[in-house]
C-alpha positions in Angstrom: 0.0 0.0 0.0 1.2 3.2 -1.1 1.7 6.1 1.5 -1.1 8.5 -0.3 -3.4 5.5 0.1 -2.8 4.7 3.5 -2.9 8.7 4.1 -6.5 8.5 2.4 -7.7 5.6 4.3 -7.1 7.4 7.5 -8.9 10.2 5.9 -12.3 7.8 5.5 -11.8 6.4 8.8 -11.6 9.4 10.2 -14.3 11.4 8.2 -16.8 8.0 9.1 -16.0 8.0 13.0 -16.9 12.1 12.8 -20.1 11.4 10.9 -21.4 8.3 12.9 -24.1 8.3 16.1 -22.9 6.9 19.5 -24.5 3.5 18.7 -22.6 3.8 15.3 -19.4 4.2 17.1 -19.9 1.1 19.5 -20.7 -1.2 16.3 -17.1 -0.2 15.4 -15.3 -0.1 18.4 -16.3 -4.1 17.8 -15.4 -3.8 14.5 -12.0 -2.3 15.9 -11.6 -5.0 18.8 -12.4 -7.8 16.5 -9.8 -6.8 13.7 -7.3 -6.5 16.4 -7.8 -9.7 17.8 -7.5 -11.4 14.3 -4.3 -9.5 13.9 -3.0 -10.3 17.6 -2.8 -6.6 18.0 -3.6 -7.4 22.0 -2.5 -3.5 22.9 -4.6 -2.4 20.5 -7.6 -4.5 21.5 -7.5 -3.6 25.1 -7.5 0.0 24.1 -10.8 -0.9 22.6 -12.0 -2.8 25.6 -11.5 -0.1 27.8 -13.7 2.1 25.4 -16.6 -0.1 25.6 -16.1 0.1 29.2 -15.9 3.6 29.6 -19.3 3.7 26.9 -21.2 2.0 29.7 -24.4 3.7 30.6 -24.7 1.6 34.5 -27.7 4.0 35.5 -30.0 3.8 32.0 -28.4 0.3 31.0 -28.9 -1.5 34.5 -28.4 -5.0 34.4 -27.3 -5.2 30.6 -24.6 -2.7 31.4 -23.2 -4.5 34.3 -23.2 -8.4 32.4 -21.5 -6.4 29.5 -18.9 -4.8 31.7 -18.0 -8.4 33.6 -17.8 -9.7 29.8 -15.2 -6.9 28.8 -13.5 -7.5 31.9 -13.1 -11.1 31.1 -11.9 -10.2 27.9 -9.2 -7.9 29.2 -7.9 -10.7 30.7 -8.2 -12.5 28.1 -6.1 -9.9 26.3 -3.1 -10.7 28.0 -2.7 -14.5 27.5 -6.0 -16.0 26.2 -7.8 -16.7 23.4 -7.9 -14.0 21.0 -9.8 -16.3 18.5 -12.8 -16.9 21.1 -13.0 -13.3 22.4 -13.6 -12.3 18.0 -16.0 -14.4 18.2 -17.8 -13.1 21.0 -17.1 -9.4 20.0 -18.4 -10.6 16.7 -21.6 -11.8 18.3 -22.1 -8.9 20.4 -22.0 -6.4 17.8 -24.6 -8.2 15.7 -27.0 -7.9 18.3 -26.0 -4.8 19.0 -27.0 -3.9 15.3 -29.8 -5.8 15.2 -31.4 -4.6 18.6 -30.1 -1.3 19.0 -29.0 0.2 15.1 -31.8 -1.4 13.3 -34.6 -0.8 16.0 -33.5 2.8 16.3 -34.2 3.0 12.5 -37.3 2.2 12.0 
């Protein structure tokens, strides 16, 4: 990849993060976490962990929010030695509910 096209990929990421809703930017903070599990990019994917933790709504989200923080917590862990294959599939799995349930049902 040449340097102007990485420079212009940036640009797109960049421009799409600016553009999208808060429910948007979850979807690819998964996105983000899953990719960097795939690529074994464990800093990287613990940075994105500890967005989705600090994205946490624990008074409006109640119950959800506190089974989604344990999982992230157990993911973080995971981060460090575990099984990057099993926490992209779970991240995986939790963003297409999230678009499903949250995204999707916001839209129509």
């Amino acid at each position: 990849m040449t340097q102007h096209t990485a420079l212009r990929m940036r640009q797109y990421q960049q421009q799409a993060v600016s553009t999208a809703t808060p429910d948007q930017l979850i979807a690819k903070l998964y996105d983000f976490g899953i990719a960097a599990c795939l690529r074994d990019d464990r800093t990287k994917l613990r940075a994105v962990l500890q967005e989705l933790i600090s994205s946490l709504n624990f008074e409006g989200g109640g119950e959800i929010a506190e089974r989604l923080f344990m999982l992230y917590e157990y993911f973080l862990n995971e981060s460090v030695s575990g099984d990057l294959p099993f926490v992209a599939e779970m991240l995986s799995e939790l963003r297409d509910v999230w678009k499903e349930y949250v995204i999707t049902r916001k839209a129509a």
